[in-house]
Backbone as XML, in Angstrom:
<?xml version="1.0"?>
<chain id="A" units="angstrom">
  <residue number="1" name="UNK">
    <atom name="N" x="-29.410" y="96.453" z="52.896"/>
    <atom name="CA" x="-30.352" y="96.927" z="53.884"/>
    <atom name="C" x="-30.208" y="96.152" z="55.197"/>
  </residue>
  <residue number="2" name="UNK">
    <atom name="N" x="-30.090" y="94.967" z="55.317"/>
    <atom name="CA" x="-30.149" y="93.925" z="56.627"/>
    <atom name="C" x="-28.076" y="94.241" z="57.450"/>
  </residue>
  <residue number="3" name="UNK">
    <atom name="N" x="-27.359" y="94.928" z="56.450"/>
    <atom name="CA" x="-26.169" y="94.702" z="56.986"/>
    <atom name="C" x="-26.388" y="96.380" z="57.479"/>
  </residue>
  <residue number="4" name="UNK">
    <atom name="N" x="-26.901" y="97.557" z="56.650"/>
    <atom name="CA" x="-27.464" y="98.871" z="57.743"/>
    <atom name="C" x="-28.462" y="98.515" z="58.984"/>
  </residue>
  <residue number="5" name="UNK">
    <atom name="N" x="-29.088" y="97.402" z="59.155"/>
    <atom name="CA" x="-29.968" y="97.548" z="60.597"/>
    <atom name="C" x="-28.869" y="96.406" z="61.398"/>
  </residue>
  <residue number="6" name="UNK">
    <atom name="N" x="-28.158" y="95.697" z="60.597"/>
    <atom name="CA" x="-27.361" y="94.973" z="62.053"/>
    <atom name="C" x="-26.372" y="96.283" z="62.307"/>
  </residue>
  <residue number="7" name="UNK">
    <atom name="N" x="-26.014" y="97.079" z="61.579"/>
    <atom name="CA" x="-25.095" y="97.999" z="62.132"/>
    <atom name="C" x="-25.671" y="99.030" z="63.367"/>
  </residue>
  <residue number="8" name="UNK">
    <atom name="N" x="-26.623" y="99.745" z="62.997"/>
    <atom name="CA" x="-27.579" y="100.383" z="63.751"/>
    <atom name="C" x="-27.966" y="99.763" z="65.214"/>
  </residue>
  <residue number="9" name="UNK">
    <atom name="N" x="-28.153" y="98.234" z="65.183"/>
    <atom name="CA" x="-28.530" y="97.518" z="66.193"/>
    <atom name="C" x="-27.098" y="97.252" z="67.216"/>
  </residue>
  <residue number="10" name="UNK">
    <atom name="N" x="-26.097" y="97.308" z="66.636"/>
    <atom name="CA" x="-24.873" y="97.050" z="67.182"/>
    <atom name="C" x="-24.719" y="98.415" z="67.881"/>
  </residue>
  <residue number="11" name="UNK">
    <atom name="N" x="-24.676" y="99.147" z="67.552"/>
    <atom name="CA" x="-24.358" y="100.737" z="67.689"/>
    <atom name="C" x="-25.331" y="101.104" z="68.979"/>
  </residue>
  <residue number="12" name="UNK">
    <atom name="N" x="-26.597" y="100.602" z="68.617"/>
    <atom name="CA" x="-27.226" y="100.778" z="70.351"/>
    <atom name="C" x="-27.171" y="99.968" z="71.122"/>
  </residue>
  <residue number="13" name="UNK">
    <atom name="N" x="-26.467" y="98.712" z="71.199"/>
    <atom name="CA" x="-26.229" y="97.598" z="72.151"/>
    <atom name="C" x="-25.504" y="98.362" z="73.015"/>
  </residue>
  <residue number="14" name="UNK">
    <atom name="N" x="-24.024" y="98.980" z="71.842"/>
    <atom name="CA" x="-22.695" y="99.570" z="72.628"/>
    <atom name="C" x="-23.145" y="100.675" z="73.807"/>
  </residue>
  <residue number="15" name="UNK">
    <atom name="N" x="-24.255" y="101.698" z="73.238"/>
    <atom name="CA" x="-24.618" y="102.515" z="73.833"/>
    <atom name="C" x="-25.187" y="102.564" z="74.726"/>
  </residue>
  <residue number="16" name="UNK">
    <atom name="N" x="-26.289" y="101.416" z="74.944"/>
    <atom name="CA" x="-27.040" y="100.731" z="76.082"/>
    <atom name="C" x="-26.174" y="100.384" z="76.749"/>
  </residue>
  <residue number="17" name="UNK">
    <atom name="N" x="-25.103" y="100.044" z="76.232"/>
    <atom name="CA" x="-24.036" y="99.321" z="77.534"/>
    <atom name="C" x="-23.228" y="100.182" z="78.021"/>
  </residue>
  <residue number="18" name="UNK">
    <atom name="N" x="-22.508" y="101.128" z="77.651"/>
    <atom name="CA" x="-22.171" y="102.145" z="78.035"/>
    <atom name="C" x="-22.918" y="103.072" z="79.133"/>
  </residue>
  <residue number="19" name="UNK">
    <atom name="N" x="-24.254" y="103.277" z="78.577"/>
    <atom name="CA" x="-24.734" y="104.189" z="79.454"/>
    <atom name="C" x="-25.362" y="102.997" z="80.699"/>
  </residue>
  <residue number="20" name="UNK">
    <atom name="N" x="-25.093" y="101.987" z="80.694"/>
    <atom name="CA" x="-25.410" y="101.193" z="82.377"/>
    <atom name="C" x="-24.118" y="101.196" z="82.802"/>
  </residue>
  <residue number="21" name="UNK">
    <atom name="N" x="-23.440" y="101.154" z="82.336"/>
    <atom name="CA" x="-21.969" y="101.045" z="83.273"/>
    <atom name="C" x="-22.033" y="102.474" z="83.641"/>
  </residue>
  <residue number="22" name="UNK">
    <atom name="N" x="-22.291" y="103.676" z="82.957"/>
    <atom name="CA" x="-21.902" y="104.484" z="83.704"/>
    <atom name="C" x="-22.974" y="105.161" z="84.631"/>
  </residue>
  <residue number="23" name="UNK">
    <atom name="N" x="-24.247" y="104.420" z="84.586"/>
    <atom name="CA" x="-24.881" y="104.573" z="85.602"/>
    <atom name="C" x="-24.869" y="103.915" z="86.881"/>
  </residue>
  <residue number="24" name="UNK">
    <atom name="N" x="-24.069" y="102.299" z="86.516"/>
    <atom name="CA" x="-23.646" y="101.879" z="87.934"/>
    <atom name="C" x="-22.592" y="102.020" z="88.651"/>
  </residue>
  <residue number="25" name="UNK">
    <atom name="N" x="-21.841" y="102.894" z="87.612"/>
    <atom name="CA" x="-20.391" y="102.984" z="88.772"/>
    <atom name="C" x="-20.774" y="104.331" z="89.469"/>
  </residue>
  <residue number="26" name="UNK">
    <atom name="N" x="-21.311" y="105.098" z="89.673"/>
    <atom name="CA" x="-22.402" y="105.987" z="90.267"/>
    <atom name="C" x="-21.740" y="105.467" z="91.818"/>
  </residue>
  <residue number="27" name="UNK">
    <atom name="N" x="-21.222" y="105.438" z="92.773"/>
    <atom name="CA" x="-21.247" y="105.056" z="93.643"/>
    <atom name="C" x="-21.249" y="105.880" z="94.908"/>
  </residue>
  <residue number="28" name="UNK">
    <atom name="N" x="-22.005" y="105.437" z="96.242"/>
    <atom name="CA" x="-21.459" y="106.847" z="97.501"/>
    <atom name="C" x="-20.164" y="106.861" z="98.236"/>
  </residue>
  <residue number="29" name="UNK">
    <atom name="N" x="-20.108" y="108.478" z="98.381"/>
    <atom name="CA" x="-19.111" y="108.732" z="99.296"/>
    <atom name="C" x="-18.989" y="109.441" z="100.254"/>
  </residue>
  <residue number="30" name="UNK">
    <atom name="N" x="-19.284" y="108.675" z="101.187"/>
    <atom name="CA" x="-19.198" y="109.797" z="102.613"/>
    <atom name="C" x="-17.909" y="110.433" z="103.348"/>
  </residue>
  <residue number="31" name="UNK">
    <atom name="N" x="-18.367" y="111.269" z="103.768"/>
    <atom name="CA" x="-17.032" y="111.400" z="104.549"/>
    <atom name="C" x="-17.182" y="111.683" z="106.031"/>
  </residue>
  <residue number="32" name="UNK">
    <atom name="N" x="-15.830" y="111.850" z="106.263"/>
    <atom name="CA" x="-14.883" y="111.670" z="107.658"/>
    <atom name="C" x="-14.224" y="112.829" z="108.124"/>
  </residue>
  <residue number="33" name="UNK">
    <atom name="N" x="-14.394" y="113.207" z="109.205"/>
    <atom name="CA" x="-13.322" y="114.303" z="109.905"/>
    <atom name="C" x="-12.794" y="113.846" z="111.282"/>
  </residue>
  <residue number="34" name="UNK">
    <atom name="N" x="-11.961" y="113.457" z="111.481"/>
    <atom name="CA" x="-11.303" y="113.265" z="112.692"/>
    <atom name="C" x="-10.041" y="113.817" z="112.996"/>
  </residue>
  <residue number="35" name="UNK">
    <atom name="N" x="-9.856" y="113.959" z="114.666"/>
    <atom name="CA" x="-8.477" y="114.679" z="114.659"/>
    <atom name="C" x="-8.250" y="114.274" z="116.429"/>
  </residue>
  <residue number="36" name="UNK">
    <atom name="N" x="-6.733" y="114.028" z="116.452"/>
    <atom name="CA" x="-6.545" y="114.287" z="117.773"/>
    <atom name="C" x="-6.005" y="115.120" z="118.444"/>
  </residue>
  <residue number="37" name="UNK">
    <atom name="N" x="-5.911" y="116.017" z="119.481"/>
    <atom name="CA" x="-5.563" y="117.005" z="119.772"/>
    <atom name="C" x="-5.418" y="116.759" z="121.444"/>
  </residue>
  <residue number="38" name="UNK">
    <atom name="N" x="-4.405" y="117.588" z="121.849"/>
    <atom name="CA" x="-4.166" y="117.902" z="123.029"/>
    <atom name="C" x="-4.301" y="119.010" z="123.754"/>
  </residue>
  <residue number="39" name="UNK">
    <atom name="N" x="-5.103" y="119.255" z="125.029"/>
    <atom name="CA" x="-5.816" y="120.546" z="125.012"/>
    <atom name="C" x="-5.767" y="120.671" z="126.681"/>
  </residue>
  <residue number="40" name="UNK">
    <atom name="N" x="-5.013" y="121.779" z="127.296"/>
    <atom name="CA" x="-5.151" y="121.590" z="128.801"/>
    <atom name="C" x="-4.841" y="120.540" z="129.736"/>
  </residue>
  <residue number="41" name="UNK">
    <atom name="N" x="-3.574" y="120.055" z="128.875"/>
    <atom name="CA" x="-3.731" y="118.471" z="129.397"/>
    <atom name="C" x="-4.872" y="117.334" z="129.348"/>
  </residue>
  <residue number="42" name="UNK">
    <atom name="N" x="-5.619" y="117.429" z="128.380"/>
    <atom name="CA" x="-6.336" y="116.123" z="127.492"/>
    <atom name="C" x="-6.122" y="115.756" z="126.355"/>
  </residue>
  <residue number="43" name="UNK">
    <atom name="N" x="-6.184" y="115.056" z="126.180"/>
    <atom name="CA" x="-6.378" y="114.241" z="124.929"/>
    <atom name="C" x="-7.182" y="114.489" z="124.451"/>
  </residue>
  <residue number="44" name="UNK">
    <atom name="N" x="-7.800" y="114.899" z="123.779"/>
    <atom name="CA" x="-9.229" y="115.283" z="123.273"/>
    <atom name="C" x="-9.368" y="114.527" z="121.639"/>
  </residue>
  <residue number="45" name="UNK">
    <atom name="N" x="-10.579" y="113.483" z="121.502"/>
    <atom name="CA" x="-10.740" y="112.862" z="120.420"/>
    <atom name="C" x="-12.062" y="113.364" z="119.938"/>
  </residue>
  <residue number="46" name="UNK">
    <atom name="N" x="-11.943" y="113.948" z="118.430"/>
    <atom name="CA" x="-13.117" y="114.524" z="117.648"/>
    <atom name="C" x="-13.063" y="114.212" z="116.729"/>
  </residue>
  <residue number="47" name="UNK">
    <atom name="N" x="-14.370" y="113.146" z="116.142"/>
    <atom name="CA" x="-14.659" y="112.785" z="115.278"/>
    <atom name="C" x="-15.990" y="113.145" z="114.699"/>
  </residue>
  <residue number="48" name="UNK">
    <atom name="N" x="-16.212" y="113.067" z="113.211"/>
    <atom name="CA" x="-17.644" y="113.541" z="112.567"/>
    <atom name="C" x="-17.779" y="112.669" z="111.380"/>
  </residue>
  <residue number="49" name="UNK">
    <atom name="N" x="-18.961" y="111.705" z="111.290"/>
    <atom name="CA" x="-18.948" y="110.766" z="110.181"/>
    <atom name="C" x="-20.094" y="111.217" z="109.419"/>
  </residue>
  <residue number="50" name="UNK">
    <atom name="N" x="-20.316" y="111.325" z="108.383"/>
    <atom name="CA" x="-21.048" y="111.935" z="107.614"/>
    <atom name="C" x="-21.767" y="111.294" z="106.384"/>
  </residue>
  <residue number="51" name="UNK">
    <atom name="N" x="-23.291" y="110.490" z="106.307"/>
    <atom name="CA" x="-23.333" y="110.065" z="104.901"/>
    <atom name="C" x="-23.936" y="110.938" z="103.798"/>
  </residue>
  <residue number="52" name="UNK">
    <atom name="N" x="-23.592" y="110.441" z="102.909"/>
    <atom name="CA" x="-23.869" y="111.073" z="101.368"/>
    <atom name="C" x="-25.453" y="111.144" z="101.228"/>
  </residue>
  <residue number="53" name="UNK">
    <atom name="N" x="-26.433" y="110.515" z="102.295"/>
    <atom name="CA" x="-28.270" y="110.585" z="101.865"/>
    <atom name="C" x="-28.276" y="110.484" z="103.291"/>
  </residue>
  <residue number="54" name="UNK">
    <atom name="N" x="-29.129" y="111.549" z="104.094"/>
    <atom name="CA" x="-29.911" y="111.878" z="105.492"/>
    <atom name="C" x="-30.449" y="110.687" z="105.736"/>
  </residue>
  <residue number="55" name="UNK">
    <atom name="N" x="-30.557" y="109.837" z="105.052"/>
    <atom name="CA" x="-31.695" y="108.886" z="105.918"/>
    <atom name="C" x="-30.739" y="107.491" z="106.262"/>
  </residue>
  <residue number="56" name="UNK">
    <atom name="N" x="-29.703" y="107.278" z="105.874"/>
    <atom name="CA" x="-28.597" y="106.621" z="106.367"/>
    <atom name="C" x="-28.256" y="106.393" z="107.366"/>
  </residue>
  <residue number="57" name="UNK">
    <atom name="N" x="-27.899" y="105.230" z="108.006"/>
    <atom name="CA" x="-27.925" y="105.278" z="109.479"/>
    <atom name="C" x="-26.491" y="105.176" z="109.253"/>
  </residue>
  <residue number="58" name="UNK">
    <atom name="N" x="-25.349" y="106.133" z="110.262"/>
    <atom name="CA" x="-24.135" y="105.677" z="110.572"/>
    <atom name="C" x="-24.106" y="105.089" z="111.478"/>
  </residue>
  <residue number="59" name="UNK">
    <atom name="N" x="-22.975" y="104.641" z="111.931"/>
    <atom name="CA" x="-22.224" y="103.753" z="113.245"/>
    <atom name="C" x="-20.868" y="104.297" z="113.463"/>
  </residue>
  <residue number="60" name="UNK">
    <atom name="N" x="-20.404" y="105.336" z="114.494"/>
    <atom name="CA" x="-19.081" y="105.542" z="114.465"/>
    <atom name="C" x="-18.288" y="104.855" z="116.302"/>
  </residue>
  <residue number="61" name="UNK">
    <atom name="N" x="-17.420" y="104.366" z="115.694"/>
    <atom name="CA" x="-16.548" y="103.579" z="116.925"/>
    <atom name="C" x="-14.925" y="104.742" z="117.279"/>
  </residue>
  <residue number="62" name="UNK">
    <atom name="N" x="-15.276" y="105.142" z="118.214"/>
    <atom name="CA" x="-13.959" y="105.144" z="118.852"/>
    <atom name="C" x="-12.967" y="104.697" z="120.125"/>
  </residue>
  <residue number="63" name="UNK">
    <atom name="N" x="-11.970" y="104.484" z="120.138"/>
    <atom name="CA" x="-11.081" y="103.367" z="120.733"/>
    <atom name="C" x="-10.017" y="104.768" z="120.997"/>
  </residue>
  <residue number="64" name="UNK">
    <atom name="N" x="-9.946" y="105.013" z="121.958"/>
    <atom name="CA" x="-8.318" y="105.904" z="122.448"/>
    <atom name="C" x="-7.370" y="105.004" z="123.061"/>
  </residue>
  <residue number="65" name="UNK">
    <atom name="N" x="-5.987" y="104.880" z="123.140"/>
    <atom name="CA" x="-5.148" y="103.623" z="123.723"/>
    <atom name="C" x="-3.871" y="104.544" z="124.132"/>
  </residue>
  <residue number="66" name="UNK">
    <atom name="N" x="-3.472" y="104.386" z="125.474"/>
    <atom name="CA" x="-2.342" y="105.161" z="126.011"/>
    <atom name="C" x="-0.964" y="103.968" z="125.709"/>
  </residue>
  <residue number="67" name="UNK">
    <atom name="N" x="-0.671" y="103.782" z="125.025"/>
    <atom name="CA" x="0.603" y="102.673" z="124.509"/>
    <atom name="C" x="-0.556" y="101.648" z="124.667"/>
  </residue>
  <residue number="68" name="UNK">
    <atom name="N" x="-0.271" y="100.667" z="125.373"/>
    <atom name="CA" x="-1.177" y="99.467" z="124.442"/>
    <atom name="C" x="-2.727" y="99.513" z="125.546"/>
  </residue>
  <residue number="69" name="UNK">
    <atom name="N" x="-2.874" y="99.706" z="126.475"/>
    <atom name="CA" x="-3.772" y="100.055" z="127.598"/>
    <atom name="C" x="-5.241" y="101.049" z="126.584"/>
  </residue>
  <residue number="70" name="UNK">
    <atom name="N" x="-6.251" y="100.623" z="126.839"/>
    <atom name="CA" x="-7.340" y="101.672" z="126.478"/>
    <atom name="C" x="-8.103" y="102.372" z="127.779"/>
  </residue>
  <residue number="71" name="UNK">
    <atom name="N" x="-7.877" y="103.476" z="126.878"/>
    <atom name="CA" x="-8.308" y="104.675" z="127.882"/>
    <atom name="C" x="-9.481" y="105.135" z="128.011"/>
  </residue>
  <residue number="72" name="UNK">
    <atom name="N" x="-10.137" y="104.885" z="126.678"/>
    <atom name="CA" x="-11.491" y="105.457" z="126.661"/>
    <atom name="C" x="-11.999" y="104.621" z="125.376"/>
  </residue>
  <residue number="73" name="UNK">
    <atom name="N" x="-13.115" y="104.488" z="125.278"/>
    <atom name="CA" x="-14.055" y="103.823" z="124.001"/>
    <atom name="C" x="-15.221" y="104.472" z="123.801"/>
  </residue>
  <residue number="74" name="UNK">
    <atom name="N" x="-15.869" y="104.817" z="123.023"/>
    <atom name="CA" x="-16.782" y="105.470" z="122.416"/>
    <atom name="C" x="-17.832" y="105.074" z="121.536"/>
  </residue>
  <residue number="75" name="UNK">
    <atom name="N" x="-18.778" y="104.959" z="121.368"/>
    <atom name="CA" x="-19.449" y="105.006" z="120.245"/>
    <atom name="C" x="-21.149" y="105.830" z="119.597"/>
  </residue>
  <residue number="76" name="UNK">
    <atom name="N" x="-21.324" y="106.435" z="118.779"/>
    <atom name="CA" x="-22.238" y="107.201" z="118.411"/>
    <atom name="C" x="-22.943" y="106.661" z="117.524"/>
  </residue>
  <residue number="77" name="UNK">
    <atom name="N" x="-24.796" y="106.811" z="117.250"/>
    <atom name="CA" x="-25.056" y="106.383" z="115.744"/>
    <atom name="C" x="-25.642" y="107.705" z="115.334"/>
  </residue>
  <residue number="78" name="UNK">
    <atom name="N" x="-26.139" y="108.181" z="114.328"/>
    <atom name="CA" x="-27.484" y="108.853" z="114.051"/>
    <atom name="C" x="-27.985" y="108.320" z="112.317"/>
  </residue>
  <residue number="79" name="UNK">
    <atom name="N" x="-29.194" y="109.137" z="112.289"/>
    <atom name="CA" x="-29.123" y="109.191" z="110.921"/>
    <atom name="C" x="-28.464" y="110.591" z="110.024"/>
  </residue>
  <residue number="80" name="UNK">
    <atom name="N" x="-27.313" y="109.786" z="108.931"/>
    <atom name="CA" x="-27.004" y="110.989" z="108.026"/>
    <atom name="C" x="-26.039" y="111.539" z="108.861"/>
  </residue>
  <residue number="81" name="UNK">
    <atom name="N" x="-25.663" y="111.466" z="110.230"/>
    <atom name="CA" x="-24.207" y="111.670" z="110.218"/>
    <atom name="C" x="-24.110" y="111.008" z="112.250"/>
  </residue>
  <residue number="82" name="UNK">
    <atom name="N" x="-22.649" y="111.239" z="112.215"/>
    <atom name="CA" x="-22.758" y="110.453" z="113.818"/>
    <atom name="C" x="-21.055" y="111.027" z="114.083"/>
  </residue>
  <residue number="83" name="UNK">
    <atom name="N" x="-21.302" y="111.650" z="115.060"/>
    <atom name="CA" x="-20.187" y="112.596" z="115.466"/>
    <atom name="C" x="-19.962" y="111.982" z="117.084"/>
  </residue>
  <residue number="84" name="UNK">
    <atom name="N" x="-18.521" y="112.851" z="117.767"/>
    <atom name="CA" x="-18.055" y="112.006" z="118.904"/>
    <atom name="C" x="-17.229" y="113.584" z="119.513"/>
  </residue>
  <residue number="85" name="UNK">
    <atom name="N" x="-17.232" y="113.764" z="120.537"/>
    <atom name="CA" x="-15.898" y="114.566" z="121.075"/>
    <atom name="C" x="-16.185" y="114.217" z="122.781"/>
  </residue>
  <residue number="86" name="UNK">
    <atom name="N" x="-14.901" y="113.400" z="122.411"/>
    <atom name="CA" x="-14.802" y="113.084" z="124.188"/>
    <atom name="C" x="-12.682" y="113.588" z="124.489"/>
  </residue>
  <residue number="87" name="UNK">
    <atom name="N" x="-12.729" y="113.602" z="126.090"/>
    <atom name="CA" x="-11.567" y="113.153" z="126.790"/>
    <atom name="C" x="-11.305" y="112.669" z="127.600"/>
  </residue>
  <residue number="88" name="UNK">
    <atom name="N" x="-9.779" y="112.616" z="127.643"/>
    <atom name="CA" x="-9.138" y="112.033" z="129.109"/>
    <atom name="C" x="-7.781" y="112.504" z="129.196"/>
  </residue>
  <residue number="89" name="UNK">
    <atom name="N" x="-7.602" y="112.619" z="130.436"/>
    <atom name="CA" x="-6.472" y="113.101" z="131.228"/>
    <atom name="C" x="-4.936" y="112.419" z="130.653"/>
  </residue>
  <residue number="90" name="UNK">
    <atom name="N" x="-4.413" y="113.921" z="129.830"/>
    <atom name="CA" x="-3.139" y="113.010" z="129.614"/>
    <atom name="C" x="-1.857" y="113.187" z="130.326"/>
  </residue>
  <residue number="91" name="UNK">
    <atom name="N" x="-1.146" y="111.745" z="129.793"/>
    <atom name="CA" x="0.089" y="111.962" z="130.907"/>
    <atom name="C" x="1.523" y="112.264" z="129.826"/>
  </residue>
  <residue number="92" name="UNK">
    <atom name="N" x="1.948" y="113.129" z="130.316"/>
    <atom name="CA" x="3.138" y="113.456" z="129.480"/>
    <atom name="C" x="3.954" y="112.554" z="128.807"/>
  </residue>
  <residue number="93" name="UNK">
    <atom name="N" x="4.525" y="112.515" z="127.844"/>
    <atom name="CA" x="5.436" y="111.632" z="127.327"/>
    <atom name="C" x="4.395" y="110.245" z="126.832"/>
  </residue>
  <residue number="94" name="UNK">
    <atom name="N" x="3.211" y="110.372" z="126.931"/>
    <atom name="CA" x="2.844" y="108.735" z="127.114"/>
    <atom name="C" x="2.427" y="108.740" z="125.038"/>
  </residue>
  <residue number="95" name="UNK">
    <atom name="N" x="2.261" y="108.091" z="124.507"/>
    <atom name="CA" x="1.600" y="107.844" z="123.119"/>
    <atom name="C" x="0.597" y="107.532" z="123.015"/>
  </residue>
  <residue number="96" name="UNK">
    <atom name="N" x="-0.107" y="108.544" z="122.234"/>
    <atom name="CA" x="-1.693" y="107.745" z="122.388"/>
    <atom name="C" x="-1.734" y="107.608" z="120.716"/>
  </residue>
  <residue number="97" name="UNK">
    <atom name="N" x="-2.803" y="106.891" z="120.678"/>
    <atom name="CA" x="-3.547" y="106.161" z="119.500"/>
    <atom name="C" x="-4.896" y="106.067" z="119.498"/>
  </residue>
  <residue number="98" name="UNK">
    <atom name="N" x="-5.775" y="107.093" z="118.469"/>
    <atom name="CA" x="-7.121" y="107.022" z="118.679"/>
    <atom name="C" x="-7.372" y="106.045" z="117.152"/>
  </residue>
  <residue number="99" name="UNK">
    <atom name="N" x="-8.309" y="105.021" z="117.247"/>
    <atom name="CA" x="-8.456" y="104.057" z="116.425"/>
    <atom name="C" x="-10.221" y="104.649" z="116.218"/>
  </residue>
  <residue number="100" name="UNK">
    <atom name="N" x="-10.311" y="104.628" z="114.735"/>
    <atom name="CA" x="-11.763" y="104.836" z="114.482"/>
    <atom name="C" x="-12.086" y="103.439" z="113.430"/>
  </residue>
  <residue number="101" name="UNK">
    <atom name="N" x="-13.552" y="103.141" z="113.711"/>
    <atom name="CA" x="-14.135" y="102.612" z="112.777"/>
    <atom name="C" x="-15.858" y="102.986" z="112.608"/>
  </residue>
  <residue number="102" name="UNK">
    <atom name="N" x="-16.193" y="103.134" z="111.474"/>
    <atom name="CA" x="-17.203" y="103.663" z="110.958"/>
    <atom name="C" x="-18.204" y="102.836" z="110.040"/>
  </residue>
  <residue number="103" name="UNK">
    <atom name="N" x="-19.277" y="103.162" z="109.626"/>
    <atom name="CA" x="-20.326" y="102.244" z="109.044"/>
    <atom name="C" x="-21.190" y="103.375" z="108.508"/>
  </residue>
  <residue number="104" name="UNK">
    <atom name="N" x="-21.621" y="103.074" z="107.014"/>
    <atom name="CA" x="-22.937" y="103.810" z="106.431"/>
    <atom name="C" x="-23.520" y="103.093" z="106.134"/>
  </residue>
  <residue number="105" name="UNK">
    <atom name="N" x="-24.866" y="103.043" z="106.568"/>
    <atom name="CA" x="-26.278" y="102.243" z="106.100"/>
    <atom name="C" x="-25.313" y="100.621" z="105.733"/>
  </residue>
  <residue number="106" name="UNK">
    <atom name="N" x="-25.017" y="100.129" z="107.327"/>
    <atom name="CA" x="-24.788" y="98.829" z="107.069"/>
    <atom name="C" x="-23.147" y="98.173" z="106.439"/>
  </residue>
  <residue number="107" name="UNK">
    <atom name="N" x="-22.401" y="99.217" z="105.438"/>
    <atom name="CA" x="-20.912" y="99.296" z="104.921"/>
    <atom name="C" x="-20.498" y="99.822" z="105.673"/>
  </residue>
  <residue number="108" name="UNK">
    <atom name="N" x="-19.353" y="98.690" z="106.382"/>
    <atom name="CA" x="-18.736" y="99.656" z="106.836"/>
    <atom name="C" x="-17.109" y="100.095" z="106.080"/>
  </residue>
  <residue number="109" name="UNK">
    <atom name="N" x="-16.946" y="101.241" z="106.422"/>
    <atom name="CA" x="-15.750" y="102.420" z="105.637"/>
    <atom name="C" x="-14.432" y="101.962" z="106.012"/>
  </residue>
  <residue number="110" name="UNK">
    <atom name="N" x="-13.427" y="102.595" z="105.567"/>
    <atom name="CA" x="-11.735" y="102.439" z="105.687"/>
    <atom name="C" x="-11.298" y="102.785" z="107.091"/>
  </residue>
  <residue number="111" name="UNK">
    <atom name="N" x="-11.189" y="102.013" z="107.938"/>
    <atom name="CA" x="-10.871" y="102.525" z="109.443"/>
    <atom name="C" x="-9.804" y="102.929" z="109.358"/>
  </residue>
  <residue number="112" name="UNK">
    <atom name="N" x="-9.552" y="104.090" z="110.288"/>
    <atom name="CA" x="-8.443" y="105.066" z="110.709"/>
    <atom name="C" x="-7.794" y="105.401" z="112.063"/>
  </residue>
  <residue number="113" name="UNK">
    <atom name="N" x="-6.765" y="105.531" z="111.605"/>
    <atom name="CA" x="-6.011" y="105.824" z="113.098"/>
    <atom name="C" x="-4.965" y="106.502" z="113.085"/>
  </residue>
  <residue number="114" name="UNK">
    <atom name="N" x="-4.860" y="107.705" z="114.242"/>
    <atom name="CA" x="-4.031" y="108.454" z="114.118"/>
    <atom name="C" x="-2.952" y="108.257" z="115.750"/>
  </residue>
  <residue number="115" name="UNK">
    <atom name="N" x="-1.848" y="108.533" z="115.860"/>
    <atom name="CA" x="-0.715" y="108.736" z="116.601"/>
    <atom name="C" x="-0.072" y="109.654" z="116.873"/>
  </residue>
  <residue number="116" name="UNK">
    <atom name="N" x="-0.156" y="110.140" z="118.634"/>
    <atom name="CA" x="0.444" y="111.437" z="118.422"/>
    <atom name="C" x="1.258" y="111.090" z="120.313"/>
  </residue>
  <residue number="117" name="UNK">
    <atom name="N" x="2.205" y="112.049" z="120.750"/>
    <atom name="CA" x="2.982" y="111.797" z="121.843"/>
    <atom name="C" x="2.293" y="113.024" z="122.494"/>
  </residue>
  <residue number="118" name="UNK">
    <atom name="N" x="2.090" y="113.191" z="123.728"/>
    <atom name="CA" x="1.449" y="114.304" z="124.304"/>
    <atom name="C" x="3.109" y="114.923" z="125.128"/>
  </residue>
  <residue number="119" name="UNK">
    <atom name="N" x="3.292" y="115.751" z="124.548"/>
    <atom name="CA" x="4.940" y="116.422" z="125.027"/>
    <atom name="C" x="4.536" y="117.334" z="126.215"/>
  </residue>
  <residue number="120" name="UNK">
    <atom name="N" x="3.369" y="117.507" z="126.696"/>
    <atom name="CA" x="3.129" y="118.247" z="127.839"/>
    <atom name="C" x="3.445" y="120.062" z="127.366"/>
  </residue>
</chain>
């Protein structure tokens, strides 16, 4: 009888433990849309940061750089999401680099950056 209730007792330890791990790996994921584009001769940088619960405050940073020179800087907050679309005048042949960095409720996310040549 005492070796059926240590078994029983073992059996819901495992299960108790099981079901917290898989309630804490539960974790958020927001997301990201960014893109750079060239439009009429701009550069045009559009970004949209988005968290996983409305009441989240984001932080989104953007940085545009014509080869190593910055061209423009940016930044947006809201709650539950924080979006950006700005430009500037591009010059043919030159490389730009729009650099993002982002934040949800305080974490901040995997910064990104994209590279593109404006061929006119």
């Amino acid at each position: 009888m005492n070796q059926k209730c240590s078994s029983i007792l073992l059996i819901l330890a495992i299960l108790s433990g099981v079901i917290t791990t898989s309630y804490a790996s539960q974790r958020r994921v927001p997301d990201s849309l960014f893109q750079l584009t060239f439009k009429n001769g701009f550069a045009v940088c559009d970004v949209t940061c988005t968290a996983d619960y409305s009441t989240d405050k984001v932080v989104v940073n953007v940085t545009l750089y014509k080869g190593w020179d910055v061209v423009g800087a940016w930044t947006d907050q809201g709650k539950g999401s924080a979006s950006i679309t700005e430009q500037v005048k591009a010059v043919k042949g030159a490389e730009y680099t729009m650099s993002i960095t982002w934040s949800v409720a305080g974490q901040w996310q995997r910064s990104e950056t994209i590279r593109k040549t404006y061929t006119g």
